[in-house]
N, C-alpha and C positions, 0 to 999 in steps of 0.2 A: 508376599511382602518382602521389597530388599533387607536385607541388614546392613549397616553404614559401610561395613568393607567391601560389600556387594557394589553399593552403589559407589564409591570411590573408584571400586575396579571396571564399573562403565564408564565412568567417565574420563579414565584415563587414557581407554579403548576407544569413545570418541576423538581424543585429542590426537590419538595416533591413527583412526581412519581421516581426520581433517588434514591433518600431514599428510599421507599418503596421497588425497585429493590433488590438495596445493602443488604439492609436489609434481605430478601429472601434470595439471594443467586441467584437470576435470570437472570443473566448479560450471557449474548450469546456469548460463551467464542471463538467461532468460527467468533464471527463478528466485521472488524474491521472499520468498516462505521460508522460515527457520535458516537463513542465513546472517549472518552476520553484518550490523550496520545497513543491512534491508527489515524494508517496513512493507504498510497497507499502501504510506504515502508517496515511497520513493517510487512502487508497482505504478499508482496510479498516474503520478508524474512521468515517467518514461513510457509508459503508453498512448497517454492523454499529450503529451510533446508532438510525435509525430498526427497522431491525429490530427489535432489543431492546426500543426503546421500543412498538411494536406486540404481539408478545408479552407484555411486563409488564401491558398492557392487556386481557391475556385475549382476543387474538386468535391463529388460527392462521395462519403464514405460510408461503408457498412460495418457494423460490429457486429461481432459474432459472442455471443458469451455461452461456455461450453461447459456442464457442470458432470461429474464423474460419480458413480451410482456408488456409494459403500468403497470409497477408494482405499481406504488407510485397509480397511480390513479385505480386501481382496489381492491387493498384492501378492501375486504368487513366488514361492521361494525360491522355487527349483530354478523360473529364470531370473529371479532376484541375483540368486547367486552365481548366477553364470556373466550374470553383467558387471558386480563386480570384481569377479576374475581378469576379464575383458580390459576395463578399464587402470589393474595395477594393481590392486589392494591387497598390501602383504601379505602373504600367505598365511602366514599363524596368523592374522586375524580375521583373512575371510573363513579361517576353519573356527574358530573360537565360533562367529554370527552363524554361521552353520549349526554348531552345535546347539548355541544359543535358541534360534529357530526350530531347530526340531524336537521331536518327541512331548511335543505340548497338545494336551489331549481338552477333549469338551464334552459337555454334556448338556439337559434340557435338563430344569425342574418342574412340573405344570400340575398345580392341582396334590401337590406330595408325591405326581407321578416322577420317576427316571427314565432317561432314554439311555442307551448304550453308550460308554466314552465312543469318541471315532476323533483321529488324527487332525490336528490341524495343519493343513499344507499352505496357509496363504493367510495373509496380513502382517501390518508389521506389529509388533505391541504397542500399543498406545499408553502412553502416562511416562512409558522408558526414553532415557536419554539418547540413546541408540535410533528409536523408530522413527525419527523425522527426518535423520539423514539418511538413512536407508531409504526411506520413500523418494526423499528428492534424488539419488542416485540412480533411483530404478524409471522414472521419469526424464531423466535429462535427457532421452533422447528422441522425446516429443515434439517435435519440431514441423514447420513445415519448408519447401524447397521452392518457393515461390518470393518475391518482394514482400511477403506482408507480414505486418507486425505482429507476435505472437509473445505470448508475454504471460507467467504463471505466480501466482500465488499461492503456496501451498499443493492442494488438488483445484483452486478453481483457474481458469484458463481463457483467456479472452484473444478473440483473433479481430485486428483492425487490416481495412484494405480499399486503394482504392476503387470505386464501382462507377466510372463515366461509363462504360458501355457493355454489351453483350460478351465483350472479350475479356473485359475488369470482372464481370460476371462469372466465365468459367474460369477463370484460375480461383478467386475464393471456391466457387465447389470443388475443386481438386485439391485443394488444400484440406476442404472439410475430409474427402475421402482418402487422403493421407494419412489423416489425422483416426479415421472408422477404421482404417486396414490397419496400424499404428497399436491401437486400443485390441481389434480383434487377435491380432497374432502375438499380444501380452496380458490375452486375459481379465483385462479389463475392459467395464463397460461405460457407454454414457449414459448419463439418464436425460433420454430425450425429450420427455415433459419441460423440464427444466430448462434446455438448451433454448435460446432464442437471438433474434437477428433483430439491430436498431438500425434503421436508416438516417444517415444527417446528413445537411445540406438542401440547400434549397431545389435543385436540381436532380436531387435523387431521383431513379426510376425505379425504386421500390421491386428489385429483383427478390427472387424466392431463392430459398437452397434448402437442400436436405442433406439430414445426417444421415446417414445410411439409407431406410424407406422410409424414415419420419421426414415428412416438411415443418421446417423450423415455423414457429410462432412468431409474427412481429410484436415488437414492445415497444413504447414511445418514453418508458423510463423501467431503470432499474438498479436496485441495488446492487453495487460494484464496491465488493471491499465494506461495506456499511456507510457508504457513500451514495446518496441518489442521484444519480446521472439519468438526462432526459437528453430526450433530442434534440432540446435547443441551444445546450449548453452552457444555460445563463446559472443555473445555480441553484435557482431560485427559488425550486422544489425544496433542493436539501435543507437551504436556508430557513426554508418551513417548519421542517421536520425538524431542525438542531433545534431552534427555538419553541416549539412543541413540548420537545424534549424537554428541555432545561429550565422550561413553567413549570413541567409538574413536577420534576424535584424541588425546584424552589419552591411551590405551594405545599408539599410534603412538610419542608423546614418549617415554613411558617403555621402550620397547622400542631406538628408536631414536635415541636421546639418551643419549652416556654421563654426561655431566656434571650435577651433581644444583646447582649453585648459583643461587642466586635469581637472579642477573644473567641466566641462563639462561635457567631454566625461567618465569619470572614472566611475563617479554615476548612469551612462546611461547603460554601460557597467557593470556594478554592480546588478543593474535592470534588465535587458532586456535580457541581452546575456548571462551572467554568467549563469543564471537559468536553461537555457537549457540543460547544459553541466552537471548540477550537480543534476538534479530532479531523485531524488530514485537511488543516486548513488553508496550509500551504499549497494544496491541491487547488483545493475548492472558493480558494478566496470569493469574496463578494464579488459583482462586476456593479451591481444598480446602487443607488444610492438610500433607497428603499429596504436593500438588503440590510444595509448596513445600521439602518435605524433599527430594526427588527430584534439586531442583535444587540445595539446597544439597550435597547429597553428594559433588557432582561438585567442587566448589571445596574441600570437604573432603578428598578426594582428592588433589587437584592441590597445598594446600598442602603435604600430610606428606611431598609425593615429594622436598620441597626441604631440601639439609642443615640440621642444626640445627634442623628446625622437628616430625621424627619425634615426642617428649617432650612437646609444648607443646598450650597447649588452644587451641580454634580462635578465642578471641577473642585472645590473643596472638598467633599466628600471621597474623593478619589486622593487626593493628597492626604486628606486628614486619615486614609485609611491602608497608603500604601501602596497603593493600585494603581495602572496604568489604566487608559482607555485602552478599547478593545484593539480599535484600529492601530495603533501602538504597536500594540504587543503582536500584533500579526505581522508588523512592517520588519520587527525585531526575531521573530520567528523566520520571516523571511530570510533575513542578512545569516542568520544560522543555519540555514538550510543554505543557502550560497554556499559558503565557508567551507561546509561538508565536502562541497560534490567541488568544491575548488583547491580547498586543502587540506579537505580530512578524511573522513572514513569512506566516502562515497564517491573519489575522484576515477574509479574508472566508469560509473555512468556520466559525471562530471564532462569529459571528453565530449561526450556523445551530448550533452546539452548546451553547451557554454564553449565560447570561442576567445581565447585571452586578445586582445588587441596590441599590437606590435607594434603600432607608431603613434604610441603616446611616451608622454615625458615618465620613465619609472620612479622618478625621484618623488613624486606624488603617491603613486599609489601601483605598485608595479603586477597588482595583479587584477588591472582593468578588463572589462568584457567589452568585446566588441558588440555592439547596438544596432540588431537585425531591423529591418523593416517588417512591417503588418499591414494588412487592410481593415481585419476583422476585429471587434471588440473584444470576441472571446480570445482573440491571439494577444491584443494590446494587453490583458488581465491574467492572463496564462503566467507563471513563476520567473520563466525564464525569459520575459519580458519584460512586464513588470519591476522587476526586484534588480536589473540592471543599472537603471541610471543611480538608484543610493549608493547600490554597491562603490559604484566607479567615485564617487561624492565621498568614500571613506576614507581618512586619514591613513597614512602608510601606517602607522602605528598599531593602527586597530585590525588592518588586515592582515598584517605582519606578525600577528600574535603565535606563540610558539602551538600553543593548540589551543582545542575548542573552549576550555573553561578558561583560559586567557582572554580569547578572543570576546567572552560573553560578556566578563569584567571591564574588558576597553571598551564596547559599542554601548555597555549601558551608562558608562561616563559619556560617551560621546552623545547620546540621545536623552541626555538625564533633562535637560532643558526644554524638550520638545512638549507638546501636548498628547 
Protein backbone atom coordinates (compact mmCIF):
# COMPACT_ATOMS: atom_id res chain seq x y z
CA UNK A 1 0.00 0.00 0.00
CA UNK A 2 1.44 3.60 -0.98
CA UNK A 3 1.40 6.30 1.50
CA UNK A 4 0.24 9.63 0.23
CA UNK A 5 3.95 11.04 0.02
CA UNK A 6 4.75 7.80 -1.71
CA UNK A 7 2.15 8.34 -4.12
CA UNK A 8 2.82 12.34 -4.69
CA UNK A 9 6.53 11.08 -5.20
CA UNK A 10 5.21 8.94 -8.39
CA UNK A 11 3.51 11.09 -9.67
CA UNK A 12 5.92 13.75 -9.79
CA UNK A 13 8.23 11.12 -11.33
CA UNK A 14 5.65 10.64 -14.08
CA UNK A 15 5.54 14.25 -14.80
CA UNK A 16 9.18 14.42 -15.26
CA UNK A 17 9.49 11.04 -17.38
CA UNK A 18 6.49 12.73 -19.69
CA UNK A 19 8.96 15.81 -19.86
CA UNK A 20 11.65 13.93 -20.66
CA UNK A 21 9.39 12.09 -23.46
CA UNK A 22 8.05 15.45 -25.01
CA UNK A 23 11.17 16.58 -24.89
CA UNK A 24 12.75 13.82 -27.10
CA UNK A 25 10.30 13.76 -29.29
CA UNK A 26 9.33 10.00 -28.24
CA UNK A 27 5.71 9.87 -27.79
CA UNK A 28 4.34 6.65 -29.73
CA UNK A 29 2.37 8.58 -32.22
CA UNK A 30 0.61 5.12 -32.97
CA UNK A 31 -0.63 4.58 -29.53
CA UNK A 32 -3.66 5.71 -28.16
CA UNK A 33 -3.66 3.90 -24.57
CA UNK A 34 -3.11 6.00 -21.48
CA UNK A 35 -2.15 9.02 -23.34
CA UNK A 36 -3.18 12.07 -23.17
CA UNK A 37 -6.45 13.57 -25.02
CA UNK A 38 -6.52 9.91 -26.68
CA UNK A 39 -9.47 7.58 -26.30
CA UNK A 40 -11.04 3.97 -27.53
CA UNK A 41 -12.84 6.74 -30.01
CA UNK A 42 -10.09 8.79 -31.33
CA UNK A 43 -8.01 4.74 -31.97
CA UNK A 44 -11.00 3.76 -33.66
CA UNK A 45 -11.56 6.98 -35.75
CA UNK A 46 -7.82 7.10 -37.11
CA UNK A 47 -7.86 3.69 -38.16
CA UNK A 48 -11.34 3.20 -39.31
CA UNK A 49 -10.47 6.77 -41.50
CA UNK A 50 -8.00 5.19 -43.74
CA UNK A 51 -9.76 1.96 -43.96
CA UNK A 52 -13.01 3.53 -45.17
CA UNK A 53 -11.16 5.62 -47.35
CA UNK A 54 -9.34 2.44 -48.96
CA UNK A 55 -12.51 0.73 -49.49
CA UNK A 56 -14.46 3.88 -51.01
CA UNK A 57 -11.69 3.48 -53.44
CA UNK A 58 -12.74 0.19 -54.65
CA UNK A 59 -10.06 -1.61 -52.86
CA UNK A 60 -10.47 -4.74 -50.84
CA UNK A 61 -9.06 -4.72 -47.31
CA UNK A 62 -7.90 -7.07 -44.62
CA UNK A 63 -7.80 -6.39 -40.84
CA UNK A 64 -5.75 -7.93 -38.83
CA UNK A 65 -6.66 -7.85 -35.00
CA UNK A 66 -3.66 -8.99 -32.86
CA UNK A 67 -4.03 -9.67 -29.17
CA UNK A 68 -0.74 -9.99 -26.67
CA UNK A 69 -0.85 -13.00 -24.04
CA UNK A 70 -0.47 -11.54 -20.20
CA UNK A 71 1.20 -8.30 -21.81
CA UNK A 72 1.30 -5.82 -18.81
CA UNK A 73 2.62 -8.63 -16.64
CA UNK A 74 5.44 -10.06 -18.98
CA UNK A 75 7.23 -7.11 -19.74
CA UNK A 76 10.77 -7.77 -19.19
CA UNK A 77 12.89 -5.21 -17.21
CA UNK A 78 16.20 -5.79 -18.23
CA UNK A 79 15.27 -4.71 -21.78
CA UNK A 80 12.63 -2.33 -20.41
CA UNK A 81 15.47 -0.60 -19.19
CA UNK A 82 17.64 -0.62 -21.85
CA UNK A 83 15.18 1.05 -24.04
CA UNK A 84 14.63 3.59 -21.95
CA UNK A 85 18.11 4.52 -21.70
CA UNK A 86 18.11 4.51 -25.63
CA UNK A 87 15.48 6.82 -25.97
CA UNK A 88 16.80 9.77 -23.28
CA UNK A 89 15.37 9.35 -19.99
CA UNK A 90 17.16 11.23 -17.25
CA UNK A 91 19.41 9.26 -15.68
CA UNK A 92 18.37 9.77 -11.87
CA UNK A 93 15.16 8.67 -13.03
CA UNK A 94 15.80 5.63 -15.18
CA UNK A 95 17.94 4.54 -11.99
CA UNK A 96 15.04 5.46 -9.39
CA UNK A 97 12.36 2.86 -12.20
CA UNK A 98 15.28 0.48 -11.88
CA UNK A 99 15.38 0.43 -8.37
CA UNK A 100 11.68 0.71 -8.35
CA UNK A 101 11.53 -2.68 -10.47
CA UNK A 102 13.78 -4.59 -8.70
CA UNK A 103 14.08 -6.69 -5.80
CA UNK A 104 10.14 -7.56 -5.73
CA UNK A 105 9.75 -10.95 -4.86
CA UNK A 106 6.34 -13.60 -5.14
CA UNK A 107 5.07 -16.44 -4.05
CA UNK A 108 1.94 -19.15 -4.36
CA UNK A 109 -0.53 -19.81 -1.50
CA UNK A 110 -2.70 -23.07 -2.52
CA UNK A 111 -4.43 -25.05 -0.13
CA UNK A 112 -2.40 -23.15 3.11
CA UNK A 113 0.46 -24.66 1.03
CA UNK A 114 3.94 -21.95 0.28
CA UNK A 115 6.02 -21.98 -2.66
CA UNK A 116 9.55 -20.48 -2.31
CA UNK A 117 9.70 -16.48 -2.81
CA UNK A 118 11.65 -16.28 -6.47
CA UNK A 119 12.46 -12.86 -8.16
CA UNK A 120 10.25 -11.04 -10.13
CA UNK A 121 12.14 -9.91 -13.58
CA UNK A 122 9.18 -8.89 -15.75
CA UNK A 123 5.92 -6.88 -15.72
CA UNK A 124 5.16 -3.51 -15.14
CA UNK A 125 2.99 -3.02 -11.61
CA UNK A 126 -0.28 -2.65 -12.44
CA UNK A 127 -2.84 -0.27 -10.26
CA UNK A 128 0.87 2.24 -10.22
CA UNK A 129 0.94 5.61 -11.93
CA UNK A 130 4.32 4.65 -13.36
CA UNK A 131 3.10 1.20 -15.20
CA UNK A 132 1.26 2.38 -18.04
CA UNK A 133 3.76 4.65 -19.35
CA UNK A 134 6.44 2.27 -19.00
CA UNK A 135 4.58 -0.27 -21.01
CA UNK A 136 3.59 2.16 -23.71
CA UNK A 137 7.58 3.12 -23.75
CA UNK A 138 8.62 -0.48 -23.99
CA UNK A 139 6.10 -0.90 -27.01
CA UNK A 140 6.69 2.03 -29.09
CA UNK A 141 8.75 0.27 -31.22
CA UNK A 142 6.12 -2.06 -32.53
CA UNK A 143 5.64 -1.00 -35.69
CA UNK A 144 5.68 -2.24 -39.01
CA UNK A 145 7.97 -1.08 -42.30
CA UNK A 146 5.48 -1.59 -45.03
CA UNK A 147 2.21 1.17 -46.11
CA UNK A 148 -0.14 -0.38 -43.67
CA UNK A 149 -1.96 0.86 -41.06
CA UNK A 150 -1.05 -0.03 -37.60
CA UNK A 151 -2.45 1.42 -34.81
CA UNK A 152 -2.36 0.45 -30.76
CA UNK A 153 -4.54 0.78 -27.97
CA UNK A 154 -3.03 0.01 -24.76
CA UNK A 155 -1.79 -3.94 -25.54
CA UNK A 156 -4.39 -4.44 -28.24
CA UNK A 157 -3.04 -3.88 -31.81
CA UNK A 158 -4.90 -3.99 -35.11
CA UNK A 159 -3.12 -3.90 -38.59
CA UNK A 160 -5.31 -2.56 -41.53
CA UNK A 161 -3.96 -3.04 -45.40
CA UNK A 162 -4.71 -3.16 -48.58
CA UNK A 163 -5.27 -6.94 -50.24
CA UNK A 164 -6.18 -6.45 -54.26
CA UNK A 165 -3.74 -9.24 -55.01
CA UNK A 166 -1.23 -11.96 -54.30
CA UNK A 167 1.34 -9.08 -53.76
CA UNK A 168 -1.19 -6.83 -51.31
CA UNK A 169 -1.04 -10.41 -49.75
CA UNK A 170 2.77 -10.84 -48.95
CA UNK A 171 3.52 -7.58 -47.58
CA UNK A 172 0.60 -8.07 -44.78
CA UNK A 173 2.38 -11.42 -43.98
CA UNK A 174 5.75 -9.73 -43.68
CA UNK A 175 4.40 -7.37 -41.61
CA UNK A 176 2.72 -10.09 -39.44
CA UNK A 177 6.46 -11.64 -39.27
CA UNK A 178 7.85 -8.34 -38.24
CA UNK A 179 5.70 -8.02 -36.08
CA UNK A 180 6.38 -12.35 -34.54
CA UNK A 181 10.32 -11.58 -34.72
CA UNK A 182 9.32 -7.89 -32.96
CA UNK A 183 7.44 -9.93 -30.01
CA UNK A 184 10.15 -12.87 -29.99
CA UNK A 185 13.28 -10.91 -29.51
CA UNK A 186 11.32 -8.82 -26.49
CA UNK A 187 9.93 -11.58 -24.89
CA UNK A 188 6.81 -11.08 -25.38
CA UNK A 189 4.10 -13.28 -26.85
CA UNK A 190 0.82 -13.29 -28.86
CA UNK A 191 -1.88 -15.18 -28.03
CA UNK A 192 -2.68 -16.85 -31.25
CA UNK A 193 -6.30 -18.23 -30.46
CA UNK A 194 -7.21 -14.73 -30.14
CA UNK A 195 -5.45 -13.23 -33.11
CA UNK A 196 -7.77 -13.16 -36.13
CA UNK A 197 -8.10 -11.77 -39.92
CA UNK A 198 -11.56 -9.77 -41.30
CA UNK A 199 -12.02 -9.55 -44.84
CA UNK A 200 -14.08 -6.30 -46.39
CA UNK A 201 -14.92 -5.45 -49.56
CA UNK A 202 -16.90 -6.88 -51.99
CA UNK A 203 -13.96 -8.16 -54.06
CA UNK A 204 -12.02 -9.53 -51.32
CA UNK A 205 -10.12 -12.90 -52.11
CA UNK A 206 -10.28 -14.06 -48.67
CA UNK A 207 -6.24 -14.51 -48.42
CA UNK A 208 -4.94 -16.49 -45.42
CA UNK A 209 -1.94 -15.45 -43.19
CA UNK A 210 -0.20 -16.76 -40.27
CA UNK A 211 1.28 -15.69 -37.10
CA UNK A 212 4.22 -17.52 -36.77
CA UNK A 213 2.78 -21.43 -37.36
CA UNK A 214 -0.64 -20.60 -36.35
CA UNK A 215 -3.03 -19.77 -39.36
CA UNK A 216 -5.17 -16.90 -38.36
CA UNK A 217 -8.94 -17.54 -37.84
CA UNK A 218 -11.40 -15.45 -40.22
CA UNK A 219 -14.14 -13.42 -38.30
CA UNK A 220 -16.94 -11.68 -40.09
CA UNK A 221 -17.26 -9.41 -36.75
CA UNK A 222 -15.46 -8.39 -33.75
CA UNK A 223 -15.16 -6.64 -30.72
CA UNK A 224 -12.77 -3.64 -31.31
CA UNK A 225 -12.29 -1.27 -28.33
CA UNK A 226 -15.95 -2.59 -27.08
CA UNK A 227 -17.33 -1.65 -30.26
CA UNK A 228 -18.83 -4.41 -32.70
CA UNK A 229 -17.23 -4.00 -36.04
CA UNK A 230 -18.53 -6.61 -38.82
CA UNK A 231 -17.74 -6.70 -42.22
CA UNK A 232 -20.18 -4.77 -43.65
CA UNK A 233 -19.64 -1.92 -41.86
CA UNK A 234 -23.04 -0.62 -41.41
CA UNK A 235 -23.13 -0.66 -37.80
CA UNK A 236 -25.87 -2.40 -37.35
CA UNK A 237 -24.62 -5.16 -35.27
CA UNK A 238 -23.44 -2.67 -32.58
CA UNK A 239 -26.55 -0.71 -32.89
CA UNK A 240 -27.99 -4.11 -31.59
CA UNK A 241 -26.03 -4.59 -29.01
CA UNK A 242 -25.99 -0.76 -27.49
CA UNK A 243 -29.65 -1.01 -27.43
CA UNK A 244 -29.67 -4.62 -25.93
CA UNK A 245 -27.71 -3.16 -23.49
CA UNK A 246 -29.52 -0.10 -22.54
CA UNK A 247 -33.14 -2.26 -22.22
CA UNK A 248 -31.83 -4.15 -19.58
CA UNK A 249 -30.63 -1.32 -17.50
CA UNK A 250 -33.69 0.44 -18.17
CA UNK A 251 -35.83 -2.62 -17.13
CA UNK A 252 -33.38 -2.93 -14.02
CA UNK A 253 -34.70 0.78 -13.20
CA UNK A 254 -38.09 -0.01 -13.73
CA UNK A 255 -38.30 -3.01 -11.83
CA UNK A 256 -36.18 -1.87 -9.22
CA UNK A 257 -36.95 1.60 -8.74
CA UNK A 258 -40.16 2.52 -6.94
CA UNK A 259 -40.36 6.06 -7.42
CA UNK A 260 -41.40 7.26 -11.06
CA UNK A 261 -40.16 11.24 -10.46
CA UNK A 262 -38.07 12.90 -12.87
CA UNK A 263 -35.66 14.05 -10.07
CA UNK A 264 -35.30 10.26 -10.11
CA UNK A 265 -35.51 8.60 -12.95
CA UNK A 266 -33.85 11.35 -15.43
CA UNK A 267 -30.21 11.17 -13.48
CA UNK A 268 -30.52 7.39 -13.67
CA UNK A 269 -31.39 7.41 -17.05
CA UNK A 270 -28.57 9.94 -17.67
CA UNK A 271 -26.08 7.62 -15.98
CA UNK A 272 -26.90 4.21 -16.80
CA UNK A 273 -28.58 3.99 -19.98
CA UNK A 274 -27.73 6.97 -21.99
CA UNK A 275 -23.96 5.71 -22.03
CA UNK A 276 -24.75 2.87 -23.81
CA UNK A 277 -26.29 4.31 -26.65
CA UNK A 278 -23.61 7.00 -27.11
CA UNK A 279 -20.06 5.14 -26.21
CA UNK A 280 -17.56 5.92 -29.20
CA UNK A 281 -20.58 7.17 -31.10
CA UNK A 282 -18.74 9.54 -32.96
CA UNK A 283 -17.13 6.44 -34.34
CA UNK A 284 -19.96 4.25 -34.85
CA UNK A 285 -22.63 6.77 -35.72
CA UNK A 286 -25.82 5.13 -37.33
CA UNK A 287 -25.82 4.99 -41.14
CA UNK A 288 -29.68 3.20 -41.69
CA UNK A 289 -32.61 4.84 -40.59
CA UNK A 290 -33.76 1.80 -38.88
CA UNK A 291 -30.68 2.21 -36.74
CA UNK A 292 -31.76 5.11 -35.51
CA UNK A 293 -35.21 4.36 -34.49
CA UNK A 294 -33.88 1.46 -32.43
CA UNK A 295 -32.11 3.85 -30.47
CA UNK A 296 -34.54 6.44 -30.25
CA UNK A 297 -36.98 3.96 -28.68
CA UNK A 298 -35.09 3.46 -25.86
CA UNK A 299 -35.20 7.25 -24.58
CA UNK A 300 -38.83 6.92 -25.67
CA UNK A 301 -39.25 4.50 -23.21
CA UNK A 302 -37.35 5.86 -20.43
CA UNK A 303 -39.25 9.16 -20.82
CA UNK A 304 -43.00 7.72 -20.33
CA UNK A 305 -41.72 5.66 -17.26
CA UNK A 306 -41.60 9.31 -15.70
CA UNK A 307 -44.86 10.73 -13.94
CA UNK A 308 -46.81 13.10 -15.74
CA UNK A 309 -45.03 12.49 -18.83
CA UNK A 310 -47.24 8.88 -19.70
CA UNK A 311 -49.98 11.56 -22.05
CA UNK A 312 -47.49 13.68 -23.74
CA UNK A 313 -45.79 13.47 -27.09
CA UNK A 314 -42.19 12.88 -27.13
CA UNK A 315 -41.17 16.25 -28.30
CA UNK A 316 -42.87 17.60 -25.12
CA UNK A 317 -41.67 15.31 -22.99
CA UNK A 318 -38.09 15.95 -24.22
CA UNK A 319 -38.59 19.64 -23.39
CA UNK A 320 -40.62 19.25 -20.37
CA UNK A 321 -37.57 17.28 -19.37
CA UNK A 322 -34.53 18.98 -20.57
CA UNK A 323 -33.38 16.56 -23.13
CA UNK A 324 -32.23 16.69 -26.49
CA UNK A 325 -33.07 13.93 -29.07
CA UNK A 326 -30.64 11.59 -29.55
CA UNK A 327 -29.90 12.39 -33.09
CA UNK A 328 -29.08 16.05 -31.69
CA UNK A 329 -26.92 15.29 -29.37
CA UNK A 330 -24.78 13.16 -31.71
CA UNK A 331 -24.85 15.88 -34.40
CA UNK A 332 -23.44 18.14 -31.17
CA UNK A 333 -21.02 15.38 -30.14
CA UNK A 334 -19.99 15.64 -33.43
CA UNK A 335 -19.18 19.60 -33.93
CA UNK A 336 -16.91 18.65 -30.35
CA UNK A 337 -15.18 16.15 -31.69
CA UNK A 338 -14.29 18.57 -34.82
CA UNK A 339 -13.22 21.24 -32.56
CA UNK A 340 -10.82 18.81 -30.95
CA UNK A 341 -8.95 17.44 -33.76
CA UNK A 342 -9.18 21.26 -35.27
CA UNK A 343 -8.44 23.37 -32.39
CA UNK A 344 -7.90 21.41 -29.38
CA UNK A 345 -6.31 18.75 -27.84
CA UNK A 346 -6.32 16.31 -30.63
CA UNK A 347 -5.08 18.63 -33.58
CA UNK A 348 -1.96 16.63 -34.49
CA UNK A 349 -4.41 13.59 -35.60
CA UNK A 350 -6.57 16.53 -36.80
CA UNK A 351 -3.87 17.11 -39.65
CA UNK A 352 -4.01 13.74 -40.83
CA UNK A 353 -8.01 13.85 -41.02
CA UNK A 354 -9.25 17.17 -41.95
CA UNK A 355 -8.08 19.55 -44.77
CA UNK A 356 -8.79 23.42 -43.78
CA UNK A 357 -10.12 25.04 -47.19
CA UNK A 358 -8.18 28.13 -48.47
CA UNK A 359 -10.43 29.62 -50.80
CA UNK A 360 -13.33 30.58 -48.94
CA UNK A 361 -14.25 33.96 -47.54
CA UNK A 362 -12.60 33.69 -43.52
CA UNK A 363 -14.72 36.31 -42.56
CA UNK A 364 -17.52 33.74 -42.28
CA UNK A 365 -16.01 31.09 -40.55
CA UNK A 366 -12.31 30.89 -41.12
CA UNK A 367 -11.76 27.59 -40.07
CA UNK A 368 -13.78 25.81 -42.99
CA UNK A 369 -12.96 22.10 -44.16
CA UNK A 370 -12.56 21.27 -47.47
CA UNK A 371 -15.44 18.79 -48.60
CA UNK A 372 -13.87 15.41 -49.96
CA UNK A 373 -15.76 13.24 -52.37
CA UNK A 374 -17.30 9.58 -51.63
CA UNK A 375 -18.84 6.87 -53.39
CA UNK A 376 -19.73 4.57 -50.57
CA UNK A 377 -22.31 5.08 -47.91
CA UNK A 378 -20.04 3.96 -45.22
CA UNK A 379 -17.68 6.80 -46.38
CA UNK A 380 -20.73 9.52 -46.91
CA UNK A 381 -21.41 8.52 -42.77
CA UNK A 382 -17.73 8.12 -41.68
CA UNK A 383 -17.00 11.42 -39.06
CA UNK A 384 -14.86 13.08 -41.24
CA UNK A 385 -17.38 13.34 -43.78
CA UNK A 386 -20.33 13.68 -42.43
CA UNK A 387 -19.67 16.27 -39.66
CA UNK A 388 -18.21 18.66 -42.45
CA UNK A 389 -20.81 20.48 -44.04
CA UNK A 390 -22.40 21.80 -40.28
CA UNK A 391 -19.14 22.46 -39.30
CA UNK A 392 -18.42 24.94 -42.35
CA UNK A 393 -22.45 26.14 -41.60
CA UNK A 394 -20.90 27.35 -38.07
CA UNK A 395 -20.86 31.02 -37.24
CA UNK A 396 -17.20 32.48 -36.89
CA UNK A 397 -18.23 33.09 -33.47
CA UNK A 398 -18.74 29.67 -32.30
CA UNK A 399 -15.71 28.31 -34.02
CA UNK A 400 -13.69 30.93 -32.73
CA UNK A 401 -14.24 30.17 -29.22
CA UNK A 402 -11.15 30.39 -27.15
CA UNK A 403 -11.42 26.74 -25.98
CA UNK A 404 -13.60 23.80 -25.70
CA UNK A 405 -15.94 24.71 -22.76
CA UNK A 406 -16.44 28.15 -24.80
CA UNK A 407 -16.91 26.58 -27.67
CA UNK A 408 -19.72 24.05 -26.08
CA UNK A 409 -21.68 27.15 -24.69
CA UNK A 410 -21.68 28.86 -28.25
CA UNK A 411 -22.84 25.82 -30.38
CA UNK A 412 -25.51 24.90 -27.75
CA UNK A 413 -26.85 28.59 -28.24
CA UNK A 414 -26.36 28.16 -31.77
CA UNK A 415 -28.40 24.64 -31.97
CA UNK A 416 -30.85 25.62 -29.03
CA UNK A 417 -33.72 26.01 -31.63
CA UNK A 418 -33.05 22.85 -33.53
CA UNK A 419 -34.94 19.65 -32.85
Amino acid sequence: MFTWKELCGNLKLKEKVVRDIEANGNWDKLQHGFTKGRSCQTNLISFFEKVTDFLDKGNAVDLIYLDFSKAFDTVPHRELLVKLEKIGINMKVERWISNWLKGRLQRVILKGELTGWRKVTSGVPQGSVLGPILFNLFIADLGTKSGSVLIKFEDDTKLGAIANSEKDRDIIQEDLDDLVNWSDSNRMKFNSEKCKVMHLGINNKNFSYKLGTHQLEVTEEEKDLGVLVDYRMTMSRHCDMAVKKANTILGCIRRGISSRDKEVLVPLYKALVRPHLEYCVQFWSPMFKKDEFKLDQVQRRATRMIRGMENLSYERRLKELGLFTLTKRRLRGDMIALFKYIRGINTREGEELFKLNTNVDTRTNEYKLAIRKFRLEIRQRFLTIRGVRFWNGLPREVVGAKDLSGFKIKLDGFMKGMV
